[in-house]
C-alpha positions in Angstrom: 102.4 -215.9 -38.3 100.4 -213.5 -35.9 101.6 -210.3 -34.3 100.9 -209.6 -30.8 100.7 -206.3 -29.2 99.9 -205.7 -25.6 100.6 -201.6 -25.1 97.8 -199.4 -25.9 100.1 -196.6 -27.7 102.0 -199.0 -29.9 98.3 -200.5 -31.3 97.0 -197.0 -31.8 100.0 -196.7 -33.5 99.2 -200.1 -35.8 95.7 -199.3 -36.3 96.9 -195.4 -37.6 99.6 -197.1 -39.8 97.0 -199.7 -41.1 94.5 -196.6 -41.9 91.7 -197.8 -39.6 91.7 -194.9 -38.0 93.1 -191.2 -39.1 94.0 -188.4 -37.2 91.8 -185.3 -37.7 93.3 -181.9 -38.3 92.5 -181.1 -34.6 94.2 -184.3 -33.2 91.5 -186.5 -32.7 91.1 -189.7 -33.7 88.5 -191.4 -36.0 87.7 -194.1 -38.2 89.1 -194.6 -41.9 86.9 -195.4 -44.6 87.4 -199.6 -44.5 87.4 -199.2 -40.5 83.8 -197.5 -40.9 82.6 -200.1 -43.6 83.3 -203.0 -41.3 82.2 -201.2 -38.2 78.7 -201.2 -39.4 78.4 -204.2 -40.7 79.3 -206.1 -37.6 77.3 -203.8 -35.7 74.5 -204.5 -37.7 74.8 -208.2 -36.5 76.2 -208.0 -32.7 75.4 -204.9 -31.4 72.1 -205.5 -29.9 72.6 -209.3 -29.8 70.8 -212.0 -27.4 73.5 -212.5 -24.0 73.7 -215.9 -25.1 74.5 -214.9 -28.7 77.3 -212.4 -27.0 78.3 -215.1 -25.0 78.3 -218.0 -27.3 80.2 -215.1 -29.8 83.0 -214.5 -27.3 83.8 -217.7 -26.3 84.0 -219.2 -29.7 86.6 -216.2 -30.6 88.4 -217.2 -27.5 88.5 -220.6 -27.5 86.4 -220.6 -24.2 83.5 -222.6 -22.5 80.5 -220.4 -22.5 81.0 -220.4 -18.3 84.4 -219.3 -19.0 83.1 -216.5 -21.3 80.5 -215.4 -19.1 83.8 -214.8 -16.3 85.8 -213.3 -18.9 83.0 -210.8 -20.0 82.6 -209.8 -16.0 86.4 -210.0 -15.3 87.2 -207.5 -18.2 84.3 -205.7 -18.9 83.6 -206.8 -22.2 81.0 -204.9 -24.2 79.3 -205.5 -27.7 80.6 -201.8 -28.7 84.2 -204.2 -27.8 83.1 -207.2 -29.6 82.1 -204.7 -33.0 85.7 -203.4 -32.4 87.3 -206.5 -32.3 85.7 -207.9 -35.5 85.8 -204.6 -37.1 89.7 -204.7 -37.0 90.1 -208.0 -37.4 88.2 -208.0 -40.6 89.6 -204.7 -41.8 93.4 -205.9 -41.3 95.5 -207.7 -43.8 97.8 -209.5 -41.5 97.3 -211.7 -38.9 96.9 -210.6 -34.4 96.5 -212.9 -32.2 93.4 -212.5 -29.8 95.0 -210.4 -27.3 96.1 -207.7 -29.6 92.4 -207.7 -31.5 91.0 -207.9 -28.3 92.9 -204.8 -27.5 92.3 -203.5 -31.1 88.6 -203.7 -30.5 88.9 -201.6 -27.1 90.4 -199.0 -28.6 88.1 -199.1 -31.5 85.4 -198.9 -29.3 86.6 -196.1 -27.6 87.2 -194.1 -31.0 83.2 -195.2 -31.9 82.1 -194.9 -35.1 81.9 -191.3 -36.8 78.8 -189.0 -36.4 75.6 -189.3 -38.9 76.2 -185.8 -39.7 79.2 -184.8 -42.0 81.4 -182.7 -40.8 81.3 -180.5 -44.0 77.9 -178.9 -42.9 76.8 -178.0 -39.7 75.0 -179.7 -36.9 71.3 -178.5 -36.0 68.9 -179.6 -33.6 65.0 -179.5 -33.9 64.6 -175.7 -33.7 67.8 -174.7 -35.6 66.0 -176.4 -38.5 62.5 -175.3 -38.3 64.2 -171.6 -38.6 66.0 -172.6 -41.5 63.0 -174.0 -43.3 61.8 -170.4 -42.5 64.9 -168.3 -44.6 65.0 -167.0 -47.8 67.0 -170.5 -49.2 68.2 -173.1 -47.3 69.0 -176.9 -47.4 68.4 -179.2 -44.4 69.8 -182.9 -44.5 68.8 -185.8 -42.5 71.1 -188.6 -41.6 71.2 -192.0 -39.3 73.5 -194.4 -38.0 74.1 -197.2 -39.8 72.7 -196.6 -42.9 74.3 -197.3 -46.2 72.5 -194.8 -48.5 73.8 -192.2 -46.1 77.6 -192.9 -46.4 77.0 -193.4 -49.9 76.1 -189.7 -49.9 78.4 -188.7 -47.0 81.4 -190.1 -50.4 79.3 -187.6 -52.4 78.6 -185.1 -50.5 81.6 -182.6 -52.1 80.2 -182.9 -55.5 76.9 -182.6 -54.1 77.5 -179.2 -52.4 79.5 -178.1 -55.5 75.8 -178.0 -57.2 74.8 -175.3 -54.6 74.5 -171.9 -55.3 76.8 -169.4 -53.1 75.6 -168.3 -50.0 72.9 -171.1 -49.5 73.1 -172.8 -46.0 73.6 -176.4 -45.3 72.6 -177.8 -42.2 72.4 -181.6 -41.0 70.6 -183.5 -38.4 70.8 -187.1 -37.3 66.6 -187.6 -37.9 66.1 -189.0 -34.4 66.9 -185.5 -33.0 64.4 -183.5 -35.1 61.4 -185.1 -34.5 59.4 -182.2 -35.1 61.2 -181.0 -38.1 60.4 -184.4 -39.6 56.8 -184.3 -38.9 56.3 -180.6 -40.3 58.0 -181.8 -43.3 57.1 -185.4 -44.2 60.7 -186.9 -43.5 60.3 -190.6 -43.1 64.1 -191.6 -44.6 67.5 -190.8 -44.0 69.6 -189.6 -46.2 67.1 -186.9 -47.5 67.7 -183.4 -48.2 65.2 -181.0 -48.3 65.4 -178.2 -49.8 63.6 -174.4 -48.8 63.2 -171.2 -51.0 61.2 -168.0 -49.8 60.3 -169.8 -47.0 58.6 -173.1 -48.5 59.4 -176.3 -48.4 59.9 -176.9 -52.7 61.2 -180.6 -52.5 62.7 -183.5 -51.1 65.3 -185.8 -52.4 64.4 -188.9 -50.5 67.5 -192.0 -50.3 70.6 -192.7 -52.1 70.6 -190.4 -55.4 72.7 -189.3 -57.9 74.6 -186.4 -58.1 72.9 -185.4 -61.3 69.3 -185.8 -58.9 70.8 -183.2 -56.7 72.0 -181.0 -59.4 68.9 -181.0 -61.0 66.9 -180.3 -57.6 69.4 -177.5 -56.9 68.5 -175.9 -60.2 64.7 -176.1 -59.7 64.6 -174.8 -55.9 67.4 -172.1 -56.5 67.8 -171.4 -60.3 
């Protein structure tokens, strides 16, 4: 049998009990791990859908005419960022909602959005933070974009990565749409990469999802 909830606090409260999203240590909301899997797939497929696609989408999940769906998408301000949501959670969840409540769910997940490209374990640069970098005695500069599964595979990593790093070497990260010139100084055509500087040269790139071993190993030769 389906639930139904209808009052925004009580299915932020569902979603948090679910673990789709988590509460940061400052408060905030933000998507747990199965929440961000799911998010990205469906994104992947409806985000930058066709309005007939979004329309034919909506009213098959609603039971609707595609006329209907058009008014309900006007009525209530429906967006593909909702749609994602509503899928998202839907797939994500182990019980049963009826459409109300996922439609609800999927506002609220919307609302949330999905987490940064950049970890929050290093810090965020923009195009001129990193060219300095590239410019200190050792530092490490990582690139990142949305959507992209190599990168969350390294976001799971990314502790044991950094535990590879000799103290008192800087980490910085970039989503690599905002460093356009970094990338073309440096030959950055991939996200995740991570490219490492010692004495003020570039010494190497680890390009795509790697091992921790590869990073290691990189570590060692740029920094040893």
């Amino acid at each position: 049998m389906s639930s139904s909830v209808t009052d925004p606090e009580t299915a932020v409260d569902r979603l948090v009990e679910a673990g789709l999203l988590v509460e940061d240590p400052a408060g905030d909301l933000r998507f747990g791990e199965a929440l961000t899997d799911a998010w990205f797939v469906y994104a992947d497929t409806y985000r930058d859908v066709p309005e007939d696609v979004f329309v034919g989408t909506v009213a098959e999940l609603f039971g609707l005419e595609p006329a209907a769906a058009e008014r309900r998408i006007e009525d209530h301000g429906v967006t593909r960022e909702q749609l994602v949501g509503y899928l998202a959670a839907q797939s994500a969840l182990d019980d049963e909602h009826d459409t109300g409540t996922l439609a609800l769910f999927g506002q609220i997940v919307a609302e949330v959005g999905p987490p940064p490209p950049v970890p929050p374990e290093v810090e965020t640069v923009d195009d001129e933070r990193a060219l300095a970098l590239a410019e200190r005695d050792r530092a490490v500069v990582t690139v990142w974009a949305h959507e992209c599964e190599p990168c969350r595979a390294l976001k799971r990593d990314l502790d044991a990565v950094l535990a590879g790093l000799p103290d008192g070497v800087p980490v910085a990260g970039a989503e690599g749409g905002s460093i356009p010139e970094f990338r073309a100084a440096y030959g950055v055509e991939a996200a995740p990469s991570v490219v490492l500087f010692a004495d003020g040269e570039h010494v190497e790139t680890v390009r795509g999802r790697a091992t921790v071993e590869t990073y290691h190993a990189a570590f060692e030769r740029a920094f040893g």
